[in-house]
LUMTI-215385 format. One record per residue (C-alpha): x, y, z. Coordinates in steps of 0.05 Angstrom, whole numbers, padded with zeros to 5 digits, always signed. Each point is the difference from the previous one (the first is absolute). Layout:
XYZ...
***
This chain:
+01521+00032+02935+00055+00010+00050+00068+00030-00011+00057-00050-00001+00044-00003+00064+00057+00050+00000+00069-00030-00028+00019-00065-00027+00020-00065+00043+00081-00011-00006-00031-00061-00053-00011+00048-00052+00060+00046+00009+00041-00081+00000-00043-00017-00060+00014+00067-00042+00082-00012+00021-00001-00072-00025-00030+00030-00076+00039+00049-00003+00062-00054+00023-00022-00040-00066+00004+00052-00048+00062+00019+00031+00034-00061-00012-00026-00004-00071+00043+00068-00006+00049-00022+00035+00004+00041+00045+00022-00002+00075-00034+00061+00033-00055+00042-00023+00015+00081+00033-00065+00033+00013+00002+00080+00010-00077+00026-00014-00058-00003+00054-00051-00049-00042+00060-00048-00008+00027+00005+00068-00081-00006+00020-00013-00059-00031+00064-00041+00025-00007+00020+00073-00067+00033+00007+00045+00066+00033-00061+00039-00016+00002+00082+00021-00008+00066-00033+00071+00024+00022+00017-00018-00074-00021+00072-00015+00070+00022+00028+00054-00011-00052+00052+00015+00052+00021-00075+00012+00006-00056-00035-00031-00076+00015+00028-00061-00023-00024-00077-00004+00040-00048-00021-00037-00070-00022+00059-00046-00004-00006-00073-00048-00017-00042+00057-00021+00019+00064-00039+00063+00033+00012+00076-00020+00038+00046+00036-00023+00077+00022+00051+00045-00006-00029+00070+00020+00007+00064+00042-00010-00020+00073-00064+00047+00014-00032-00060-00048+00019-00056+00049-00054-00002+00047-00042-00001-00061+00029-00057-00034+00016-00043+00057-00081-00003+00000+00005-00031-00060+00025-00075-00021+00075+00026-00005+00047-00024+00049+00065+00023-00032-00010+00083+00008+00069+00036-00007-00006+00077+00019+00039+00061-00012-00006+00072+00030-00033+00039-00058+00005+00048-00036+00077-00011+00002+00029+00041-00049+00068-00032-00012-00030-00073-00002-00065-00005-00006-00006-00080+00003+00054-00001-00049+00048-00048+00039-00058-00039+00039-00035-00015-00060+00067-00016-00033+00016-00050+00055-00067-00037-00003+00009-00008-00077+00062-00028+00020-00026-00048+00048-00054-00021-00049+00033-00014-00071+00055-00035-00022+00058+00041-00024-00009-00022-00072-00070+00009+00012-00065+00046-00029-00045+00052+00038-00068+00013-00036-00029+00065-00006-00062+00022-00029+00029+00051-00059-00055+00004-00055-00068+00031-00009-00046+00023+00057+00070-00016+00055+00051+00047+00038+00049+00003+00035-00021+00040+00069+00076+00017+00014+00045+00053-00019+00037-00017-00059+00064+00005+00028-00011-00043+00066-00021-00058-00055+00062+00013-00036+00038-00008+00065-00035-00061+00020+00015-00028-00070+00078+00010+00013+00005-00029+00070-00050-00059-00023+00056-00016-00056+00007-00046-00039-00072-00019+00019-00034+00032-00060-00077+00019-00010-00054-00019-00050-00067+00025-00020-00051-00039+00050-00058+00040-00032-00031-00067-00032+00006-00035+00070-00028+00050+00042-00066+00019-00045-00014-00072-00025-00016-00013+00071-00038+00064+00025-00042-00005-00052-00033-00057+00023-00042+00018+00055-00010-00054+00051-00083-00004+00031+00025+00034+00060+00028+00056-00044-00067+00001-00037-00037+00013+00057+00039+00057+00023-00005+00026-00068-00082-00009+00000-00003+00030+00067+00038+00073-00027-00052-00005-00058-00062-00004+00053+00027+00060+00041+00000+00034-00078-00073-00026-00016-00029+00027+00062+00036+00063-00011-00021+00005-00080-00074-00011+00028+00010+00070+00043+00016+00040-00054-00062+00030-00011-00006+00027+00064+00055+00055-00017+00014-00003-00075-00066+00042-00030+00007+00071-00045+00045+00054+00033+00042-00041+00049+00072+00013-00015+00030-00052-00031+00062+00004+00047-00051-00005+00062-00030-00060-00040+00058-00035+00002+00017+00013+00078-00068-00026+00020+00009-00061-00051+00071-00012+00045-00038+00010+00071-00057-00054-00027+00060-00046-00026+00026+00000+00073-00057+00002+00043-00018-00065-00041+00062-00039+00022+00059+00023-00043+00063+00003+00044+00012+00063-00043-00003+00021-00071+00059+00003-00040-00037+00024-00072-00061+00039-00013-00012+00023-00071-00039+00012-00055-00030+00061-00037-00068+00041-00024-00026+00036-00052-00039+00018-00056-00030-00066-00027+00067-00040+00024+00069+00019+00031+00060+00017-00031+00058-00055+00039-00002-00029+00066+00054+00013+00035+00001+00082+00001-00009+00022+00082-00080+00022+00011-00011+00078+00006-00048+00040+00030-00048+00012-00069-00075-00019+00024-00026-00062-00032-00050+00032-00058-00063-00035-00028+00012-00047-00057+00076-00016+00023+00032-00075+00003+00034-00015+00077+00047-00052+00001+00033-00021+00063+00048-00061+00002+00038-00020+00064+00047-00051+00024-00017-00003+00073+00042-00046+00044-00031-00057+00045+00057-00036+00035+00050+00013-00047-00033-00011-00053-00029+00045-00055-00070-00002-00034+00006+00046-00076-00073+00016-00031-00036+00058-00023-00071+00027-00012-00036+00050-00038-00057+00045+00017-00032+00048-00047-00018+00061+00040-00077+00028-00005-00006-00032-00074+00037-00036-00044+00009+00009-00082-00008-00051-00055+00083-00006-00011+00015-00010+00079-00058-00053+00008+00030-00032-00070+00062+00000+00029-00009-00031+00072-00048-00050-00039+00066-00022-00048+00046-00005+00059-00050-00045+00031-00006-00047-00055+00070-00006+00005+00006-00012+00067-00051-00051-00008+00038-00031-00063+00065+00001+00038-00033-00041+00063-00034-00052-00049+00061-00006-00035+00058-00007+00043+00037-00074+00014+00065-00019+00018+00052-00013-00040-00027+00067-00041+00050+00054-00009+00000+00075+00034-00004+00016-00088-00054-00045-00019-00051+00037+00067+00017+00060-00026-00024-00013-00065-00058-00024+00019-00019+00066+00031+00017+00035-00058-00034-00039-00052-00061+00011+00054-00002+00066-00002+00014+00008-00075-00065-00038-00006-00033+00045+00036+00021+00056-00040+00044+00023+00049+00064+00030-00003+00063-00033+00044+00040+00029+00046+00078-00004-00007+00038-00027+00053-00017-00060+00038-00060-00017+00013+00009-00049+00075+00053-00029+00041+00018-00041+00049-00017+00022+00079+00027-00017+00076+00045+00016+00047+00005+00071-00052-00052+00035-00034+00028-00026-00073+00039-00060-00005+00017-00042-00068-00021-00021-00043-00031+00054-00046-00052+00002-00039+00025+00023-00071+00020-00018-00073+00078-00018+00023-00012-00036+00068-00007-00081-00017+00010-00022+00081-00043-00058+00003-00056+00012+00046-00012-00052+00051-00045-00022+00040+00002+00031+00072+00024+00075-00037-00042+00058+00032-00011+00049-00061-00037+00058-00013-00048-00001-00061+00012+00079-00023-00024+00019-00072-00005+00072-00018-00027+00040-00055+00010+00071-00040-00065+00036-00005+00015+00056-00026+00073+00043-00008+00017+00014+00071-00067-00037+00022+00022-00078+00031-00034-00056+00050+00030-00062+00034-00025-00054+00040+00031-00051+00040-00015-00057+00046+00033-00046+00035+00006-00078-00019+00036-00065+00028+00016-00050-00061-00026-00064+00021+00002-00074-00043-00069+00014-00029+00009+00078-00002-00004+00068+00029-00032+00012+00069-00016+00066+00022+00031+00019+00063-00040+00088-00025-00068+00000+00006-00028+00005-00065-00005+00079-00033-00073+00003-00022-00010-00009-00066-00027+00070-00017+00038+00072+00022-00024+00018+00070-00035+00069+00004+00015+00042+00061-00053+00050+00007
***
């Protein structure tokens, strides 16, 4: 299968404006602000890497009716004049005594009604990629225009993933397959678990990714103790559990799954466990529908693995996935978003083996009208030995 063409066509980029228009105008709102590099992304398709500098701010501005407007540091022009904006409006940056402040002030101006309403994502998984005190300035000269929580209106439509978006998505979960399927060529007993993870990152890119923005996981004795800790040099040992989970990015987009290998044997409790979390996973893909709630999947995994006789993990146990490696909703006990169909989410139940002793799996699902499609591969249903 061949990777989708780079980009979008200016259709999509007019088709995600005009949803995001509607649920503005449900809010009642007049322009949506957009500060962070997925948001800014996925209105414009201004896709680069020069995010990783925090030294300037960017700014798109999606007003009730018409087409956004960039307002951004002019080394960003050339850039976005590539993409489908035609109103770009540039200031020398870093500027330390107005960094934007005033042009960004006058295109609010030019946008909303006096009396009117900026929206601006404010609640979970949103920030504000400003300093605090430019906003607060940009709030004064913007008065009596006043600002509202837009994070409803911005999430209700990302997560719904359009087919183009899907295939993008598929495609960074191909370039993590292939890589997965390498693993045994440098993961085996007495490879350092930090050089593990570097060749794990070179196979992730020579396989496509554009680059690899997380690379985790853990190993030991019969299981791991978290996922998240950086790898250090200890030498894989006989009997011990490798996990490695990535979020590779294809396009923009991120893939977020996991697998385990048991390294030169495996014991009874790790095989139990990576059997449970299968079950589950399988449970959670036969299960899924829309119009289910983030809370009702998640207790389907648990009740899974509590009939396999295994113990559940705290925290959540999937999410959603796209333009960032973990997007809403969440799969937990308190989350009730209504999962529809078109969400990307990952499937990811884990389980305590023992105290200080975990696993987790994950894959990587679209929701469709009849159910889950896997964009993953499927794990294999038994723990992989590397001899």
């Amino acid at each position: 299968m061949s990777d989708p063409e780079r980009g979008f066509p200016e259709a999509e980029h007019r088709r995600r404006v005009s949803a995001l228009q509607g649920e503005m105008a449900k809010a009642e709102m007049d322009a949506l602000l957009l500060t962070t590099p997925p948001d800014v992304h996925y209105v414009t398709g201004f896709l680069t890497r020069f995010w990783e500098s925090p030294a300037r701010p960017w700014f798109v501005l999606v007003p009730a009716s018409g087409d956004p407007v960039a307002v951004i540091p002019s080394i960003g022009f050339d850039l976005m004049s590539k993409t489908w904006i035609g109103d770009i409006r540039t200031w020398d940056a870093p500027h330390p005594d107005d960094d934007g402040v005033t042009l960004l002030s006058s295109a609010i101006s030019d946008l909303v009604p006096e009396r009117g309403w900026i929206g601006l994502p404010m609640g979970l998984e949103t920030h504000l990629r400003m300093p605090i005190a430019d906003y607060a300035r940009v709030a004064e000269l913007s008065a009596p225009r006043r600002v509202s929580d837009a994070t409803a209106v911005i999430q209700r439509v990302r997560e719904i993933k359009s087919e183009a978006e899907i295939e993008k998505i598929r495609a960074a979960c191909r370039v993590a397959d292939a890589a997965f399927a390498r693993v045994p060529e440098f993961a085996r007993t007495g490879a350092p678990l930090d050089g593990v993870f570097r060749d794990f990152q070179v196979a992730l890119l020579q396989e496509g990714a554009d680059w690899v923005s997380y690379v985790a996981g853990g190993a030991g004795s019969g299981g791991y103790g978290d996922v998240i800790s950086p790898a250090d040099a200890r030498p894989l040992q006989s009997g011990d559990v490798l996990m490695l989970d990535t979020g590779a990015v294809r396009d923009g987009y991120f893939c977020d799954f996991d697998r385990n290998f048991a390294i030169g044997k495996a014991d009874d409790a790790a095989r139990r466990a990576y059997a449970a979390l299968h079950v589950a996973t399988d449970a959670a893909i036969s299960t899924i529908r829309p119009g289910m709630r983030a809370a009702d999947l998640h207790r389907v995994i648990v009740d899974a693995l509590r009939a396999e006789g295994a113990t559940p993990g705290g925290g959540r146990l999937g999410h959603g996935l796209g333009l960032t490696l973990t997007e809403w909703p969440s799969l937990t006990p308190l989350d009730r978003t209504e999962l529809r169909e078109g969400m990307v989410l990952t499937i990811e139940p884990g389980v305590k083996i023992a105290p200080g002793r975990i696993m987790v799996h994950e894959e990587n699902i679209v929701l469709r009208n009849t159910g889950a499609e896997l964009l993953s591969y499927r794990a294999p249903a038994e723990l992989q030995v590397l001899e």
